[in-house]
C-alpha positions as a Python dict, from the first residue, in 0.01 Angstrom:
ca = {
    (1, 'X'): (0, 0, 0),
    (2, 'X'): (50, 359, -14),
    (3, 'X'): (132, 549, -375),
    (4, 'X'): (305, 860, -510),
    (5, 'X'): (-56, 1024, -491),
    (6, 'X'): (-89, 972, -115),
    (7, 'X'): (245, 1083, 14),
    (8, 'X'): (133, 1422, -221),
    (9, 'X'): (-212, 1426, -108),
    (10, 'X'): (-57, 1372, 270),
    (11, 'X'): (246, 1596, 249),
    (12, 'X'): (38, 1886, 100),
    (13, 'X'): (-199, 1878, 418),
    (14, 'X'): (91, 1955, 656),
    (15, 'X'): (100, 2358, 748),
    (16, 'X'): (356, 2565, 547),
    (17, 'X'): (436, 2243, 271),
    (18, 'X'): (439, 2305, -62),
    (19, 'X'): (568, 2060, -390),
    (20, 'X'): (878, 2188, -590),
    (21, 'X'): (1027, 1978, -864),
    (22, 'X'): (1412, 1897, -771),
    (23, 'X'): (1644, 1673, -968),
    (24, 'X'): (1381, 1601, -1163),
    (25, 'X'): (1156, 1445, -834),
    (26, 'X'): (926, 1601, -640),
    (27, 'X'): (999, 1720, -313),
    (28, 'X'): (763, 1881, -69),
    (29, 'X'): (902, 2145, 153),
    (30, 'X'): (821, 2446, 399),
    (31, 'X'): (716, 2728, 235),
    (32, 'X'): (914, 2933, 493),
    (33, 'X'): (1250, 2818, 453),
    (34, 'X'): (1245, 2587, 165),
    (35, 'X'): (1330, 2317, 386),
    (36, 'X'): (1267, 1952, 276),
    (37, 'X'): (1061, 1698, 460),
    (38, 'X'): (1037, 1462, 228),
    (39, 'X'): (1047, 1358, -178),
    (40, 'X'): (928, 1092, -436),
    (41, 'X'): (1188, 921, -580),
    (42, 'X'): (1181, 882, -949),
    (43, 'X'): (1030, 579, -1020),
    (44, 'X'): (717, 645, -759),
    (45, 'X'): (793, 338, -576),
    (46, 'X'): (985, 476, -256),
    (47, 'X'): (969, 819, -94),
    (48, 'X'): (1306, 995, 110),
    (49, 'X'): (1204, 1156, 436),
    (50, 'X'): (1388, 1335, 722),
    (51, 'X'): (1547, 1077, 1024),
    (52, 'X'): (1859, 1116, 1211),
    (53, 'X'): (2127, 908, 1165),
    (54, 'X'): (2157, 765, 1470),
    (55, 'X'): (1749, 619, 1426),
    (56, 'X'): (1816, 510, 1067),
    (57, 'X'): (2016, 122, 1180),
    (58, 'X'): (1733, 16, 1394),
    (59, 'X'): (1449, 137, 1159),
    (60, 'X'): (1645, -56, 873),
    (61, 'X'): (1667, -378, 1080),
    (62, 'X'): (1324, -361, 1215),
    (63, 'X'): (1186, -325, 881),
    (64, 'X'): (1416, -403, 608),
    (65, 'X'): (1131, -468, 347),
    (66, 'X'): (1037, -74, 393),
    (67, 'X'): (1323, 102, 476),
    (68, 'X'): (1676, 178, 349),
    (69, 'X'): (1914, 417, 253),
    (70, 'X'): (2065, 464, -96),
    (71, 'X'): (2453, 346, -70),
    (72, 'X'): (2630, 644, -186),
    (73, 'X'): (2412, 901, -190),
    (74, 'X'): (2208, 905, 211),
    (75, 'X'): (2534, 816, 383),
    (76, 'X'): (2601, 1174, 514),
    (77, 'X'): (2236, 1277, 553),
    (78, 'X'): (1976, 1253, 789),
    (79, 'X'): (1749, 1096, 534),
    (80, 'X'): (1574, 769, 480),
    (81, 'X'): (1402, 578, 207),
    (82, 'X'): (1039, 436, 255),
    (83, 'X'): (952, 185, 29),
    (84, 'X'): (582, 274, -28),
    (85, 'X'): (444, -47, -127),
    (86, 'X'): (537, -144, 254),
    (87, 'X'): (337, 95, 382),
    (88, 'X'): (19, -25, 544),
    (89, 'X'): (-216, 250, 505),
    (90, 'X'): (-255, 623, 533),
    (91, 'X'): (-235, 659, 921),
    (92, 'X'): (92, 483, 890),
    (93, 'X'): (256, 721, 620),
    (94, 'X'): (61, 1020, 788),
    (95, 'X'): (298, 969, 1082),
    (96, 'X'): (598, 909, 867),
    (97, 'X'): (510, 1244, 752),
    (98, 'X'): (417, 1447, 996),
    (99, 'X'): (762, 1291, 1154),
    (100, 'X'): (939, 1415, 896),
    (101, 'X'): (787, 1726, 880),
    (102, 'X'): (864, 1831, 1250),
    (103, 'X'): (1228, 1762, 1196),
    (104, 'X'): (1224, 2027, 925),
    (105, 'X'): (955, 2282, 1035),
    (106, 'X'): (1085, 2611, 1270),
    (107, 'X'): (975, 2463, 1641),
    (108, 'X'): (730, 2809, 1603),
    (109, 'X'): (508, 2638, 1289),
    (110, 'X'): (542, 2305, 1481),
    (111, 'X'): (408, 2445, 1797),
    (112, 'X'): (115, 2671, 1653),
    (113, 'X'): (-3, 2339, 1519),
    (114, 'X'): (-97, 2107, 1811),
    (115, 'X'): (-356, 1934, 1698),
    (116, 'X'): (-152, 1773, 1434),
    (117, 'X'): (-127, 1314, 1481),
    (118, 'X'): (-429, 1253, 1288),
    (119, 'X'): (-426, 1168, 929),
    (120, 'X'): (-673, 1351, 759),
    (121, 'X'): (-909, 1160, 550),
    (122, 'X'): (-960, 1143, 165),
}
């Protein structure tokens, strides 16, 4: 089960990401840009990250138990809701990440960065 304190400690390793408090959540975004990969929602218990719409049905009915959208408020969005308690361990959330991240970061940070796929360890 991952926590609030992973996704940070994970999200904070990527190049270029930073934390910035947003509607009273934390999001963690590119430096360069201020583009956001993903966020903690408020209560801890899920995280929003980057995913195009078109990948966001099958992910949902794959794994219903760890991911959804918020009715309402993803609808329009290329974003998707990870339930962290779902979330095996940090090599799975690592690549939620790092998925997330490359949707947001300029192909130039992305590309300067090829060693990237491995979660680093605590």
């Amino acid at each position: 089960m991952a926590t609030a304190d992973d996704v940070r400690r994970l999200a904070l390793s990527l190049p270029g990401a930073m934390e910035k408090l947003a509607w009273g959540m934390p999001t963690f975004r590119l430096e360069s840009g201020g583009k956001i990969f993903a966020s903690l929602d408020d209560d801890d218990k899920a995280m929003g990250v980057k995913c195009p719409k078109g990948d966001r049905e099958g992910l949902i009915a794959s794994e219903p138990e760890k991911f959804f959208i918020r009715a309402g408020h993803d609808d329009n969005y290329a974003w998707l809701r990870v339930r962290l308690a779902a979330v095996e361990d940090d090599e799975e959330l690592y690549a939620i990440l790092l998925d997330s991240w490359r949707q947001a970061a300029p192909r130039r940070l992305v590309d300067t960065h090829p060693e990237l796929g491995q979660a680093p360890t605590s």
